[in-house]
Legacy VTK file of the C-alpha trace (Angstrom):
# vtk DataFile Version 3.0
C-alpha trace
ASCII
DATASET POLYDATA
POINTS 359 float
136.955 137.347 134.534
139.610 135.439 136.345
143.030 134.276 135.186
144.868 131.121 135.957
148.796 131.898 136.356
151.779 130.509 136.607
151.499 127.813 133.180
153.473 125.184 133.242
155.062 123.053 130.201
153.188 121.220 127.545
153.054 117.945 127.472
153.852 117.748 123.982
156.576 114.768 124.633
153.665 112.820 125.782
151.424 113.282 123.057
154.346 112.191 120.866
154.379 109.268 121.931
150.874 108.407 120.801
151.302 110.291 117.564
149.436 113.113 118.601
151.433 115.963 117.157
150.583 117.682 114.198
149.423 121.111 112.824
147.057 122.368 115.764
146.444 124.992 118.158
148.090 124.545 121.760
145.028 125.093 123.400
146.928 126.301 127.006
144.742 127.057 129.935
146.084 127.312 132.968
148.603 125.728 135.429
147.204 122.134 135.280
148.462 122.497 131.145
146.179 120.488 129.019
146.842 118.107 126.216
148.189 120.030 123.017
148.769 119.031 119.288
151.245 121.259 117.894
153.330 121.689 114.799
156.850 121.642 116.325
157.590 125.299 115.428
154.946 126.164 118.633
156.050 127.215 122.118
155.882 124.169 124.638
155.318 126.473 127.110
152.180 129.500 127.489
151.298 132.736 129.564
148.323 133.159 131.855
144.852 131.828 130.244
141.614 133.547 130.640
139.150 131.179 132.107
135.376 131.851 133.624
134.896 131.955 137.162
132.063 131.100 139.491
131.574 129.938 143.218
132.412 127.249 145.139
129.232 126.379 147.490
130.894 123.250 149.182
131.212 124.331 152.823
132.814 120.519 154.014
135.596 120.255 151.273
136.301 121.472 147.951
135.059 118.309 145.594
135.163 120.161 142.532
134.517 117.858 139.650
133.554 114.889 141.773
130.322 114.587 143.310
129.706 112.764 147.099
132.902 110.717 148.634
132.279 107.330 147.240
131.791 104.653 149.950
133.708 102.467 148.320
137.371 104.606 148.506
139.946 102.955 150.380
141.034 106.666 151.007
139.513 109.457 152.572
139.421 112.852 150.929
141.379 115.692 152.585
139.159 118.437 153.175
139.576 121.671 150.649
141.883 119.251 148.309
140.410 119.861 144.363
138.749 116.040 143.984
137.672 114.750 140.748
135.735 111.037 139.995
135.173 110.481 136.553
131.421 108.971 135.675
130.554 108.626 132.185
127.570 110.509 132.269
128.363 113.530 133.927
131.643 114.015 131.543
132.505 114.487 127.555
135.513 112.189 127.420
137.446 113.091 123.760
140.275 114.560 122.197
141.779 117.460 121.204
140.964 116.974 117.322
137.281 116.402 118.529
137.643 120.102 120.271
139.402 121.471 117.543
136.599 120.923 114.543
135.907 117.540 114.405
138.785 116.715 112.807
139.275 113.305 111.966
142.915 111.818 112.742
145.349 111.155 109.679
146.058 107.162 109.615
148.984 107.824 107.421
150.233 110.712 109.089
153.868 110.803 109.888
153.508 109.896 113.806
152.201 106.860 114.014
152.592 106.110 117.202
155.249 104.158 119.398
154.857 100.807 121.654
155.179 101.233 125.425
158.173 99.487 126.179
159.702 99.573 130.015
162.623 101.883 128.389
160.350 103.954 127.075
158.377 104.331 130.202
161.579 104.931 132.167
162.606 108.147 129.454
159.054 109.389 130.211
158.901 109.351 133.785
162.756 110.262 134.105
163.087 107.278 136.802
163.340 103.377 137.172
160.023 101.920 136.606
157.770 99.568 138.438
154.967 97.370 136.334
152.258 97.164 138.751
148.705 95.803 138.284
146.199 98.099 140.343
142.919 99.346 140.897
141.234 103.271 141.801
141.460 103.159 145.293
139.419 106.779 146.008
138.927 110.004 144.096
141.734 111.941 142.108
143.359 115.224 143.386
143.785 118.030 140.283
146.990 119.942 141.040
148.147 123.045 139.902
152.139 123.911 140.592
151.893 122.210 143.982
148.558 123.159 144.660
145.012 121.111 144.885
142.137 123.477 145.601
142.777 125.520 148.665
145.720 123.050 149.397
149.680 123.330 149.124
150.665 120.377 148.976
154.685 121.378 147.749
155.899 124.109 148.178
158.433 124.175 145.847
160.386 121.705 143.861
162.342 122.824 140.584
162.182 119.959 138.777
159.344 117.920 139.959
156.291 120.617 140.791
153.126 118.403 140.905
150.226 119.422 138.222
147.350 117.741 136.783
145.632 115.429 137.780
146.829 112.241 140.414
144.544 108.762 140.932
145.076 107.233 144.549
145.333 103.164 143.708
145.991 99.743 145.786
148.731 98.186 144.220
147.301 94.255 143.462
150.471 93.049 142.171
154.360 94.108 141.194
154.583 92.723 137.448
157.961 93.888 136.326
160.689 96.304 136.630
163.242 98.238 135.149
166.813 96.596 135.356
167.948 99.315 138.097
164.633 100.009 139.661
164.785 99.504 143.671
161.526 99.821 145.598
159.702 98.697 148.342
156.648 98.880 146.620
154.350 96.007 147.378
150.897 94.410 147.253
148.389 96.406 149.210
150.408 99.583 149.122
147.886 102.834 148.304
149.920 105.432 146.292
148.909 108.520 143.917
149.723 107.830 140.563
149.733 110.815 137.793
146.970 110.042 134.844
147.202 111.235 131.222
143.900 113.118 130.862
143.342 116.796 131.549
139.895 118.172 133.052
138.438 121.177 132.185
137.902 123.004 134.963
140.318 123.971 138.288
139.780 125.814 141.653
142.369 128.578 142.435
143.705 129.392 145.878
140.549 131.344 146.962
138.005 128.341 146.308
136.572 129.674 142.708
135.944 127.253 139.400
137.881 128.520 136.568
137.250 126.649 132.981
139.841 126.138 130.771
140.759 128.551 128.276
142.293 129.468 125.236
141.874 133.078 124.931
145.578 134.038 125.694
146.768 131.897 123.053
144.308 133.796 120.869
145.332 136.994 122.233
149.431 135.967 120.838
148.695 134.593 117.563
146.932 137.487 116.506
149.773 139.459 117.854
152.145 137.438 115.729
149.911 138.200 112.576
150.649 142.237 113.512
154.356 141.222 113.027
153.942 139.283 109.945
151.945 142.162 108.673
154.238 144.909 109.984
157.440 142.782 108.210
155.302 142.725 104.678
155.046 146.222 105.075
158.870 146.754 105.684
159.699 144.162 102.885
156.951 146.253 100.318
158.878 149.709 101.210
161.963 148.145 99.915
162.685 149.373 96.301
163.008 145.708 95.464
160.943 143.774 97.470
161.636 139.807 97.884
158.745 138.273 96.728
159.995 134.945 97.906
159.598 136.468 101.154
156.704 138.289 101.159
154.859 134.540 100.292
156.071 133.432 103.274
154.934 135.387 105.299
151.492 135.595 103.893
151.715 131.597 104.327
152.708 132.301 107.978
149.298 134.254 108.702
147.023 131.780 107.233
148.406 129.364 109.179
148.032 131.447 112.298
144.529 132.008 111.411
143.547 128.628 111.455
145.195 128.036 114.602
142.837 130.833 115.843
139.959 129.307 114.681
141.177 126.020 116.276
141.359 128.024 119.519
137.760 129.869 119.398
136.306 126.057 118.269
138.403 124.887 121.390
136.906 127.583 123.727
133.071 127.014 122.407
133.752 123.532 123.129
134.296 123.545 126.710
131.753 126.168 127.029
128.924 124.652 125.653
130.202 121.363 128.112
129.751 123.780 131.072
133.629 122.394 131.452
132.357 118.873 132.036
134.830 118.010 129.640
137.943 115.116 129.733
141.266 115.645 127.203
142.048 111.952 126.797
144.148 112.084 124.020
147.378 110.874 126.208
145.319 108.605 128.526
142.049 107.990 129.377
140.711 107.818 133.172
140.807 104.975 135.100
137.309 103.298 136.182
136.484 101.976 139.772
136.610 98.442 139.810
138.828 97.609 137.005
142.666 96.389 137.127
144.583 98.834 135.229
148.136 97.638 134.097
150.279 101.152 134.531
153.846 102.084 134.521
154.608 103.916 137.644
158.226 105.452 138.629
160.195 104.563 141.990
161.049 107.822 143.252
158.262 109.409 145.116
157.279 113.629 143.735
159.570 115.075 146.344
158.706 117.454 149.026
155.211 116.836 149.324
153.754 117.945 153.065
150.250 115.654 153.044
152.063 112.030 153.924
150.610 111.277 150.604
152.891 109.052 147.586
152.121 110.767 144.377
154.491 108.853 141.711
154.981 109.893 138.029
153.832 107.052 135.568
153.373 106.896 131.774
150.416 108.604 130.712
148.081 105.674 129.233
146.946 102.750 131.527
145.766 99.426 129.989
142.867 97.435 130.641
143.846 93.975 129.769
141.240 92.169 131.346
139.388 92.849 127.979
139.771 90.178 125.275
140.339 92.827 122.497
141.292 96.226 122.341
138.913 98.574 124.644
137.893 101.712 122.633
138.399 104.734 124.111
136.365 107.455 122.715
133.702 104.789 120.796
132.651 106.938 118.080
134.994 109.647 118.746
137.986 107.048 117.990
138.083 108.485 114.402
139.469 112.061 116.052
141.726 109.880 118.209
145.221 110.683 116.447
147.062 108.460 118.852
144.869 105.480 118.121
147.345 103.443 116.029
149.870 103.551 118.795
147.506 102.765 121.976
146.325 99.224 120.124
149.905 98.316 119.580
150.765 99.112 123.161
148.027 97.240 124.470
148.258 94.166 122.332
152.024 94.428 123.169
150.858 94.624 126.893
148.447 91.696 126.691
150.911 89.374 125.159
153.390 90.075 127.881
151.877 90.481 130.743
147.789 88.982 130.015
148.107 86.449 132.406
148.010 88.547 135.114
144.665 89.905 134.388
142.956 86.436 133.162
139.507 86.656 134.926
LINES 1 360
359 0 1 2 3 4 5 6 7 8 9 10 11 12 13 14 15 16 17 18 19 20 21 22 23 24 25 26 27 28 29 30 31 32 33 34 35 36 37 38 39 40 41 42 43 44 45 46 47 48 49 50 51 52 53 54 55 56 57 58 59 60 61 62 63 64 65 66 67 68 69 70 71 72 73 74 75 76 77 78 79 80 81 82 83 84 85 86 87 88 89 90 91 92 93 94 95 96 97 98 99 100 101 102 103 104 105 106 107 108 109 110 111 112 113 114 115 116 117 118 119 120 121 122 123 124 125 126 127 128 129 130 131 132 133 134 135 136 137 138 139 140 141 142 143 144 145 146 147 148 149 150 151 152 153 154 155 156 157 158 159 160 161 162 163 164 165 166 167 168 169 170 171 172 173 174 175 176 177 178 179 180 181 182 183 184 185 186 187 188 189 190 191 192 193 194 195 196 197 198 199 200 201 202 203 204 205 206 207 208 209 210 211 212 213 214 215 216 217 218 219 220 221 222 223 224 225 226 227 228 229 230 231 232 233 234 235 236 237 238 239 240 241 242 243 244 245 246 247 248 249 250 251 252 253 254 255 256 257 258 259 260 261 262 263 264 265 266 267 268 269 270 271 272 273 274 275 276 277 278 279 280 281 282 283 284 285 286 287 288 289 290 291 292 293 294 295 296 297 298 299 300 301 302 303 304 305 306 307 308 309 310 311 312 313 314 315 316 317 318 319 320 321 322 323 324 325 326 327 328 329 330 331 332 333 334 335 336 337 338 339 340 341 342 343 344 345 346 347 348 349 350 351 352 353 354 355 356 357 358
């Protein structure tokens, strides 16, 4: 067994913003940190992950999850980079709920879901915004704390270390702007852009596929249970014990062994996929050939070594070339928890800006 180190923050504030939070397990697996649903009283951070290991046989470059370079990338893949190319067929693209059970999303539930507005985008990125209409321009690079593959690509940044996963595109057109944003940002510019979706599996520094993994979650909450039980027996030895308190803590462990449950249903899931799985529940990967409207910050990721522009940008993307709403998940849209907000967003994004995209 091999362990991925070094986890990095949820991305619970992103979720949030597509209603995705609720009573889950924070399924944590590694340094490229996966979507997570979580009941607020959670950590939004984990410890190393478990994950499955096996060989890397690609002797030109490390592709990873993608298959051959496409022909039709404007950008050339840097040899022993981590690559990934989503195609339909090769990949489970769902959500967390999906993972977790098949549980279905709560229509009523108390996050419902806010509208991508440019301030909104600007608090999410931390930075002025561009609107840009763009299209894939070559295959993704998965990053973990600076790293892609056998690649480091920063070495260090405090604030600003580059993880998951980042989609080179040709900007088509500058829509819009933040009030303050200054860029020189144009039409025909190729930058990397970071996506909302999380892949299952990662190559560490020695060229080795690790899946995703939940066991070291598993491994905590059932060392929080040995509290709870070790405080019942405390409270019991009292000549008056609280019963008040002694419920609550009994409440406490059920709830932590659901979340288990959630976390062995999470780790069957992307075993049975052999990985080949996509967490989409904060955006969903963008397809060759298709102008994506996308919120993208100014500021290039600083100290970055490969000449390369990787930019921060609000999770979801929106095709508005469609004349309705695109599902994301087709029948998995009933375990989509964030579903309420993304058709707002988009039909708030097609009124404003649709006549950029009219075919």
């Amino acid at each position: 067994m091999k362990k991925l180190t070094k986890t990095t923050a949820l991305i619970l504030s992103a979720l949030m913003l597509f209603g995705c939070t609720s009573n889950s397990a924070n399924g944590s697996v590694g340094d490229t940190t996966p979507p997570s649903e979580s009941s607020g009283t959670e950590s939004e951070s984990r410890n190393d992950s478990s994950a499955t290991e096996s060989s890397v046989t690609d002797s030109s470059s490390i592709s990873g999850n993608s298959g051959e370079e496409n022909n039709e990338n404007l950008v050339k893949n840097i040899e022993g980079y981590q690559t990934f190319s989503y195609d339909k067929d090769k990949y489970v693209k769902t959500t967390l709920r999906k993972a977790y059970g098949n549980k279905k999303r709560d229509p009523m539930g108390p996050f419902t879901g806010e509208t991508v507005t440019l301030p909104l985008a600007r608090n999410t990125v931390d930075d002025e915004v561009l609107v840009i209409k763009c299209k894939v321009a070559g295959d993704s690079y998965v990053f973990q704390n600076g790293r892609s593959g056998i690649k480091t690509v920063q070495d260090f940044s405090e604030d600003n270390i580059l993880n998951g996963v980042y989609t080179p595109v040709v900007i088509e057109e500058v829509i819009d702007k933040t009030t303050d944003a200054v860029s020189d940002l144009k039409a025909g510019d190729v930058i990397y852009i970071e996506e909302g979706f999380h892949v299952c599996e990662f190559i560490d520094e020695n060229g080795n596929t690790i899946l995703m993994s939940a066991d070291e979650d598993i491994k905590n909450k059932k060392e929080e249970i040995a509290e709870y039980e070790k405080y019942i027996d405390e409270e019991k030895a009292n000549k008056i014990p609280d019963e008040e308190t002694l419920k609550e803590y009994e409440i406490n462990i059920a709830q932590t062994k659901i979340l288990i449950e959630e976390c062995n249903a999470f780790n069957n899931f992307v075993r049975e996929n052999n990985g080949k799985v996509v967490f989409a529940d904060s955006g969903s990967p963008m397809e060759k050939e298709v102008s994506y409207l996308a919120f993208v910050a100014v500021t290039p990721v600083p100290g970055t070594n490969d000449g390369n522009s990787y930019h921060k940008a609000y999770p979801m993307k929106y095709d508005l070339v469609c004349d309705d709403v695109p599902s994301l998940f087709g029948d998995d849209d009933i375990y989509f928890q964030g579903l309420y907000g993304y058709e707002k967003s988009w039909k708030a994004m097609k009124e404003k800006y649709g006549d950029h995209f009219k075919k």
